[in-house]
N, C-alpha and C positions, 0 to 999 in steps of 0.2 A: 454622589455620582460615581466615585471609584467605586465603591463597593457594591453598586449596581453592577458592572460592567466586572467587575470579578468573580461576582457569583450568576454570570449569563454561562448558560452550558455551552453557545456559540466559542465564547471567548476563554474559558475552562477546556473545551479541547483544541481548539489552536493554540492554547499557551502549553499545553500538555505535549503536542507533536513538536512545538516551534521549538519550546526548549531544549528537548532530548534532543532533535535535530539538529540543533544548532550546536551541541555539544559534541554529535558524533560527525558533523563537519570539521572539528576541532582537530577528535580523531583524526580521523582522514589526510588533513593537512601534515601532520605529523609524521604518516606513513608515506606520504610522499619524497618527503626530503628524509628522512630516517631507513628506507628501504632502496633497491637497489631495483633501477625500471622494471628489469623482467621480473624480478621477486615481486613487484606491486602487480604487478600484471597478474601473476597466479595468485594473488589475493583476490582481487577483483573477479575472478574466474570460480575460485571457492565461495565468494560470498555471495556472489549469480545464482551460483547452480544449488547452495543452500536456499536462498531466499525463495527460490523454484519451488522447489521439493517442500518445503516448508506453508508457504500459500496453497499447496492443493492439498494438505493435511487440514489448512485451515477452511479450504472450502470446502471438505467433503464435512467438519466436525462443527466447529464456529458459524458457518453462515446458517444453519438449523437452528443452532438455539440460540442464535440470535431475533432470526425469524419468528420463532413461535412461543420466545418468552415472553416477548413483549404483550402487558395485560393478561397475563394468564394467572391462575392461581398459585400458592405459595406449593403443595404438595406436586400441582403437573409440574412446578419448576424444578421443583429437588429432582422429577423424575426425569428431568429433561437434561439435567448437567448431568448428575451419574451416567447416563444413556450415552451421554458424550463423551464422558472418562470411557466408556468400554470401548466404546468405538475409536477412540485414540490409543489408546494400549496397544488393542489387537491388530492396528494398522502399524503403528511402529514398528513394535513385534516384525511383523511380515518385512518391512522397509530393511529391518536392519539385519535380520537372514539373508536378503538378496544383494545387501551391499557388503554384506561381510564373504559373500561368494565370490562377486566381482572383484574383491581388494586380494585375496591369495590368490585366486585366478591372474592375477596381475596384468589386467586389460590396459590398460592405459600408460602412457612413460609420462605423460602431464602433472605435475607437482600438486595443482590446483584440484584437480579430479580426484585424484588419489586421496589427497587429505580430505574434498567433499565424501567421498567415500567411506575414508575410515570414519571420523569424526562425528559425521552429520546424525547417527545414530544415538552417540553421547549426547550430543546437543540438544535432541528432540526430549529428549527423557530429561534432560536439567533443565529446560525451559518451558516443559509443561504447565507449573503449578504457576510461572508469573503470564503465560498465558491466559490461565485462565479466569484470574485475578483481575484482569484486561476486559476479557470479553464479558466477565458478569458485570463488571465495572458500568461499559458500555452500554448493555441491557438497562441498567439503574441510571442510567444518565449521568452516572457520578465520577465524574470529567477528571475534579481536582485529586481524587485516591489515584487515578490515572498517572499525574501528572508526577507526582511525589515518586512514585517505583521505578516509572521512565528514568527520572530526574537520577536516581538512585544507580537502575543500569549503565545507562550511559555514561555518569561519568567518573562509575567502576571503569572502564576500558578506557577512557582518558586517559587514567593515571596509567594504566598499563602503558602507554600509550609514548606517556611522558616519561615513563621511567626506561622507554627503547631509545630514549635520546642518548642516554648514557649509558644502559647497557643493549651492545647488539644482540636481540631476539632472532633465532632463529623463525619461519616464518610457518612451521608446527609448533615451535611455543607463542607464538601469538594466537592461533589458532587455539589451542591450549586454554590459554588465559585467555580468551573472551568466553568460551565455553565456563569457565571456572565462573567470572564475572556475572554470568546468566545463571548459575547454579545459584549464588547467591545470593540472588534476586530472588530466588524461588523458593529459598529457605524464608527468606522473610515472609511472602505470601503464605505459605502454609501456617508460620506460627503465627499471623494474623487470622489465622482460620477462616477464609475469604477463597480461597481457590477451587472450594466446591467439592474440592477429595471428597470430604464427611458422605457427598449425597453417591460417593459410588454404589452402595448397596442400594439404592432406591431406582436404580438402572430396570425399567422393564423392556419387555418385547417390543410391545406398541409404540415408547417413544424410539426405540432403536429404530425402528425400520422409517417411522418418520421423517427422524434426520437423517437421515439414508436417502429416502425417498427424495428430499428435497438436496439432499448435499452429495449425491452422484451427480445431477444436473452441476449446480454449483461447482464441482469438481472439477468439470470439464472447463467449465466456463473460468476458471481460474488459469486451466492448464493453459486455454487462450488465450486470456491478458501477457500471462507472465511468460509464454510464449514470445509475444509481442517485442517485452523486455529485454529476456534473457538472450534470445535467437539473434541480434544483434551481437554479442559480445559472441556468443560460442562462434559463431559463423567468421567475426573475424579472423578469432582465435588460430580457425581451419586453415584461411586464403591468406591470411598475412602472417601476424607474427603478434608475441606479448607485447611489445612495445606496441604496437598499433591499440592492442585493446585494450592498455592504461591510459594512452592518450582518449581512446575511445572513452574509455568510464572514467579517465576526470572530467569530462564533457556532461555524462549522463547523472555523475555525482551532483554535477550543479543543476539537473532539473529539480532535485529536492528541493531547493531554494522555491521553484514554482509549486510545488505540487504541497506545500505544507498548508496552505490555507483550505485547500480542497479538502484533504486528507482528513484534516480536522472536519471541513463540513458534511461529509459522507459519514463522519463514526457518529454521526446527530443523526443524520437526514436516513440510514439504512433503520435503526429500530423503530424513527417517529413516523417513517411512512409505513411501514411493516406494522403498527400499531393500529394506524390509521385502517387498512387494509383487514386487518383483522378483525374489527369494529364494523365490516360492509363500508365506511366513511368512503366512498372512493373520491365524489366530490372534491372534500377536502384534502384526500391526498393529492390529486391533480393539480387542485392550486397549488398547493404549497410546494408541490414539483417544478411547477412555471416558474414560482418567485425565486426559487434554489437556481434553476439552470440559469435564469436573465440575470439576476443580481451577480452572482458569481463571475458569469462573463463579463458581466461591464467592471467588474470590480480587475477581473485579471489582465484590462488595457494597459491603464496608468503601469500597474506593475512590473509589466511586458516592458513597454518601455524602456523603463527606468532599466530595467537588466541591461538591455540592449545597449545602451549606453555607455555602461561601463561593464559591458562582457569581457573585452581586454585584461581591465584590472582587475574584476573575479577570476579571471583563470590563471593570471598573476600571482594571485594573493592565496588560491586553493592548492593550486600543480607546482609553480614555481616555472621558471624559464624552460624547462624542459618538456613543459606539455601546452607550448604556448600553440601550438598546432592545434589544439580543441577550442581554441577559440568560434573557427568557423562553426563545427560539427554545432556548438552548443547555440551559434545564435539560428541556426536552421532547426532548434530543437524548440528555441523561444517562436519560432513564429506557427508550430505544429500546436505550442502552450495555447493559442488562441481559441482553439478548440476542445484541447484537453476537458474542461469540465462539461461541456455540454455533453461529452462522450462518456464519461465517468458517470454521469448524475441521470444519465439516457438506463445506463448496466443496473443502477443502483435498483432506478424502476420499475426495471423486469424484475429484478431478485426480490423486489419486498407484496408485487403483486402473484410471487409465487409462478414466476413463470420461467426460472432459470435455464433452461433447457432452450428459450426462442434468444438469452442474452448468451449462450456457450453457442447457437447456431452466428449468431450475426460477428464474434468475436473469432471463430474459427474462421471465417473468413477473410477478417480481420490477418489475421496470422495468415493464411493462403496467401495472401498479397505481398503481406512482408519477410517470409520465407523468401517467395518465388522471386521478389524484386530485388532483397538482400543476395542472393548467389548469382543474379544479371549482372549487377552493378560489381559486385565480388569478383567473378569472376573476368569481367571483359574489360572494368577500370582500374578496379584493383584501389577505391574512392571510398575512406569512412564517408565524407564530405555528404555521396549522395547516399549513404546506409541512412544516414540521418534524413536525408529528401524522401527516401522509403517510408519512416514513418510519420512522416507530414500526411503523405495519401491516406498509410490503412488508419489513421484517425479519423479523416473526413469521410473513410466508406464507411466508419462506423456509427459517424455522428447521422451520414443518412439514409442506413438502414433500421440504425435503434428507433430514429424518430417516425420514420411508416411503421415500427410495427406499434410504436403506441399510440402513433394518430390511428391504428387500425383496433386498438384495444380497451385505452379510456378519452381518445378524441382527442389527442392534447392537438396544438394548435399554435404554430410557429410565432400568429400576432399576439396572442394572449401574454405566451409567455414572455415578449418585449413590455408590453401594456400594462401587463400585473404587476412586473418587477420593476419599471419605473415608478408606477403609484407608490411602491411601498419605499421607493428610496425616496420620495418625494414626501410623503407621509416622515420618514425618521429626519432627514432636513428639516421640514417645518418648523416639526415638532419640537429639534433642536434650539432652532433660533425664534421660538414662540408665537409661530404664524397660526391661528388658531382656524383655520379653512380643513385643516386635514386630523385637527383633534377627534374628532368622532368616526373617524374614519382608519381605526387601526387595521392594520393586516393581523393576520393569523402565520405564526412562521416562526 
């Protein structure tokens, strides 16, 4: 029975995200009481505007050959990684010429900026090879190689982390040392020969422009989400102060807590539907769409809850008594969670039926709303409290714009997706406790 439920790819990348995550919450907490508010603050400000710039690297390169590895053969694949080594090079390349302009132009007096700036270039180049260790990973479904390198990253920066208990880090040598931490990470990928480098010479024209083709849309559509994200914290940054947006991001630190089970369901559910898609399967990928968006929602009630409950003493036990003020921000962020996957798993859909361009229209809107709402509320309250009521809304414009354009594209269908996904939880119940009514009646999922 364990070893069923060890080797489910479901439960291999939830334990893969759960752990690393749970490890660099570790982190986190450490940096809290170990740094000094506004120095956390331009951490949180650096690891924003990295994690920004870093998602639309990966959606202009990663979301393609994720897209179009899946079932393809062993030579398109060598040609499709190399193709993706080129196209990552010569985008960094470019990234780190224009930030190495802005860094002696000396744009910015923001500590956070500046270090995203200088640094973010290093970073991308040391963290290539255990990216892409990642993404082929994913492609293969091979969850638990995943989980081991995570395991591996994260809790390299622990110790860094631990050892700032006892000596004061400057907060460019933390900076520093996580960058180091991801280099070698990335040495290990390569001497596992698993990162794909070998296939750069097998880079042609045709799959460059492919992933191009699919991963500008993709690009944008990321720039949206993470928009969504980031635009929260920068925007604070502007109308208030750093102490506002550590309170703000050890609030948004604890949606991690929510969003790991999704996270994990999404690195399964983008290649298996993107598979399915690629086979004409649409059918089947519809279903197994429904059962992914119902199960997941009913699964993220109880869990909701249970946070809400003891939102206090998480924010307690992550910030400490001085960021006891995100308490609110974060339960107004739990009740936005109700939604969250329907909206994720709505993005997912577009991107694996290859239609990225109708999920960066309905996300850019998404962002319109929480731009325009974030500088109302910014400017005239001067309230994290309603930044976080901001993005309650652009989630639900998202959840029901995503869902017309796929009722408009493969029919999906609001009852199915409750009806589907209770059969199937009602099917793994039975099935559980030996009711033999739902034995011949497995789902596909």
């Amino acid at each position: 029975m364990l070893k069923k439920i060890y080797t489910n790819m479901y439960f291999q990348s939830l334990f893969a995200t759960g752990a690393s995550s749970a490890i660099a919450m570790g982190s986190f907490m450490i940096l809290t009481r170990v740094m000094e508010v506004e120095d956390f603050g331009e951490w949180v400000l650096y690891l924003t505007l990295l994690t920004f710039v870093d998602q639309l690297r990966i959606g202009l390169v990663a979301s393609g050959l994720i897209k179009y590895s899946g079932g393809c053969e062993v030579e398109e694949k060598k040609e499709l990684i190399g193709s993706s080594w080129v196209i990552n090079i010569i985008s960094l390349l470019v990234i780190t010429f224009v930030f190495q302009l802005f860094y002696w132009l000396n744009i910015s007096a923001s500590e956070g900026l500046q270090l995203f700036i200088l640094f973010y270039p290093l970073y991308g180049f040391f963290s290539m090879p255990f990216n892409y260790f990642r993404w082929n990973s994913e492609v293969a479904l091979e969850f638990k190689k995943i989980t081991y390198i995570q395991l591996f990253n994260s809790f390299g920066f622990l110790l860094v982390c631990i050892v700032a208990i006892f000596i004061q880090f400057t907060l460019q040598q933390i900076v520093i040392l996580n960058i180091m931490v991801f280099g070698l990470s990335s040495v290990i990928c390569l001497f596992r020969k698993e990162s794909g480098v070998d296939c750069f010479f097998s880079a042609s024209k045709s799959s460059i422009y492919k992933i191009l083709s699919f991963g500008k849309f993709h690009l944008l559509a990321h720039l949206g989400a993470h928009l969504l994200r980031s635009v929260d914290i920068v925007l604070i940054g502007v109308f208030l102060s750093p102490v506002a947006v550590a309170i703000y991001g050890v609030a948004t630190r604890m949606v991690v807590l929510i969003a790991l089970p999704l996270n994990s369901i999404v690195k399964v559910a983008f290649p298996l539907l993107s598979t399915f898609v690629n086979k004409g399967e649409i059918d089947n990928m519809r279903n197994t769409l429904e059962k992914y968006i119902g199960i997941v929602s009913f699964l993220y009630i109880p869990l909701i809850f249970i946070l809400y409950l003891f939102s206090t003493h998480l924010i307690l036990l992550i910030g400490g008594e001085n960021y006891i003020d995100a308490v609110y921000v974060f339960q107004i962020f739990l009740l936005a969670s109700l939604f969250i996957s329907f909206n994720k798993l709505l993005g997912v859909a577009l991107d694996s039926l290859g239609l990225p361009n109708l999920n960066f229209y309905r996300l850019m809107l998404m962002a319109l709303v929480n731009i325009l709402g974030d500088i109302f509320v910014l400017y005239f309250y001067e309230s994290i409290e309603l930044v976080a009521f901001v993005t309650l809304v652009n989630i639900l414009v998202g959840v029901v714009v995503g869902y017309l354009m796929l009722r408009w594209k493969i029919r999906l269908q609001l009852r199915f997706i409750f009806s589907n996904s209770i059969k199937t939880i009602l099917y793994y119940l039975t099935s559980y406790f030996n009711i033999k009514h739902y034995e011949d009646k497995k789902p596909k999922i």
